[in-house]
C-alpha positions as CSV (number, residue, x, y, z in Angstrom):
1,X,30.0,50.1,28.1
2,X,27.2,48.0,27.0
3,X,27.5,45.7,24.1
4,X,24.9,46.5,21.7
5,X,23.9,43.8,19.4
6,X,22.8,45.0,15.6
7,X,21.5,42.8,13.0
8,X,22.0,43.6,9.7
9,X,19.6,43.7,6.9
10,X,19.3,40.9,5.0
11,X,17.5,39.9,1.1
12,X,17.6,37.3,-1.2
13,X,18.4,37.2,-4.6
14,X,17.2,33.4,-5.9
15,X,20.0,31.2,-4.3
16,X,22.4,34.5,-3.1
17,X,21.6,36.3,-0.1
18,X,22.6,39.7,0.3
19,X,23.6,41.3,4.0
20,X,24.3,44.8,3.9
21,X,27.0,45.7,6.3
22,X,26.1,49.9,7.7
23,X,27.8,51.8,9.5
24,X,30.6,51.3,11.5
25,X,32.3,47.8,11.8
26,X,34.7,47.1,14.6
27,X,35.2,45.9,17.8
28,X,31.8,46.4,19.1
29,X,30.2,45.3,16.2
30,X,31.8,43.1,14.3
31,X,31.0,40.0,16.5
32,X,27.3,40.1,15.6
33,X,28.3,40.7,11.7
34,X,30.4,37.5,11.7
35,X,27.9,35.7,13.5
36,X,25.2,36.6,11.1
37,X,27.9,36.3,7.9
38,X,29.0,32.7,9.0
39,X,25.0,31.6,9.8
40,X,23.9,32.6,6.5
41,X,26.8,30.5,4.7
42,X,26.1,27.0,7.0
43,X,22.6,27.8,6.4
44,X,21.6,29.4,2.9
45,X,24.5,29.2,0.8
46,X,26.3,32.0,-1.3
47,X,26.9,35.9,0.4
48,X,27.6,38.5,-1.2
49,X,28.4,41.8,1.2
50,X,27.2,44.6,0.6
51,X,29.5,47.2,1.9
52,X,28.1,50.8,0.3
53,X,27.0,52.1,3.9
54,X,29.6,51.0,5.9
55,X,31.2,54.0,7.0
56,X,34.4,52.6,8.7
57,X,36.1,48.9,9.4
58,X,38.9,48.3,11.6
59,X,40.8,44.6,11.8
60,X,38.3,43.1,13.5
61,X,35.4,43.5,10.5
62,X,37.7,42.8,8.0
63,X,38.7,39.4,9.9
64,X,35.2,38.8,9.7
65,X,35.4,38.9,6.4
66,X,37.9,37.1,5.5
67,X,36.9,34.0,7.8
68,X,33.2,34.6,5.8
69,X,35.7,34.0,2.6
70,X,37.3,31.0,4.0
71,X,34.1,29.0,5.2
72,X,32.6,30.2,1.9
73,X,35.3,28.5,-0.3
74,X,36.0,25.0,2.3
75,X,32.1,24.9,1.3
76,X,32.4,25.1,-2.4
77,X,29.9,28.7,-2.2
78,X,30.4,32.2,-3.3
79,X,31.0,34.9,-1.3
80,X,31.9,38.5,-2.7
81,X,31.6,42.0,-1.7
82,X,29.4,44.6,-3.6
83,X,29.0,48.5,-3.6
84,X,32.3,49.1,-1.2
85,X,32.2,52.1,0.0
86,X,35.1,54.5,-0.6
87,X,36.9,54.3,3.2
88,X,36.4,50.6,3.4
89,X,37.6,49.9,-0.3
90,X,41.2,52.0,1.2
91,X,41.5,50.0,4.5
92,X,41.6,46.8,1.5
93,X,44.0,48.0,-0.2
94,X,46.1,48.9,2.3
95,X,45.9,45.4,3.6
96,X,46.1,44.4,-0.2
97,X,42.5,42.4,0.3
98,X,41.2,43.9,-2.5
99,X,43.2,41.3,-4.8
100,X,41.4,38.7,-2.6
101,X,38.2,39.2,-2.2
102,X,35.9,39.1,-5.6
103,X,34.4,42.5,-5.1
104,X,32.0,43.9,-7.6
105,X,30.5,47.4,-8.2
106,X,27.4,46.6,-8.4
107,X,24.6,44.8,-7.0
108,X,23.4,43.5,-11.0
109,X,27.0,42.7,-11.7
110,X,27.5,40.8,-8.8
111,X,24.4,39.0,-8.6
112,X,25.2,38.4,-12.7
113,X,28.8,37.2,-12.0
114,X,27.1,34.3,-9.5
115,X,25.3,33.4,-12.2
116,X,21.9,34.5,-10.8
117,X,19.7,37.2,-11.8
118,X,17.5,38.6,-10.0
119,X,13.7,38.0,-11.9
120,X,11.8,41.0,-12.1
């Protein structure tokens, strides 16, 4: 099997960008997601995660995520997740993540709770 590599869409939001995590993270994909997640922190600053069309994560993805967390805090930035989707938000709980990571509902509340707005 080949390894596919997948870039994930990216915006910014003043000083906070925005990756949007779709479809399926795991194994085969979550390599290029943490590359992406760690090169945006050394790089540009603040993350937020936007989870809404990610349809599954296994251990792998959400290790990605947590070592996006860790860099993020040994770097004094923010890094929170927005719009999880329903099967992500339960692999979370079950791993009891979702007391860890700052997760918002929204893209406005998130975005507010970083202190930056989006002008428009």
């Amino acid at each position: 099997m080949t390894k596919k590599n997948k870039y994930y869409p990216v915006n910014r939001h003043g000083p906070v960008t925005v990756i949007s995590l779709t479809g399926e993270i795991d194994m085969q994909t979550s390599p290029n997601a943490r590359e992406q997640m760690l090169d945006i922190l050394k790089k540009k600053g603040s993350l937020l995660v936007d989870l809404s069309k990610t349809k599954y994560i296994d251990s792998s993805g959400v290790a990605s995520l947590v070592e996006g967390l860790q860099l993020a805090k040994s770097r004094k930035l923010s890094f929170a997740l927005v719009e999880v989707s329903h099967s992500v938000n339960q692999v979370l709980q079950l791993a009891r993540l979702d007391k860890v990571f700052p997760i918002h509902q929204t893209l406005e509340q998130a975005l507010t709770a970083m202190g930056t707005q989006e002008q428009g």
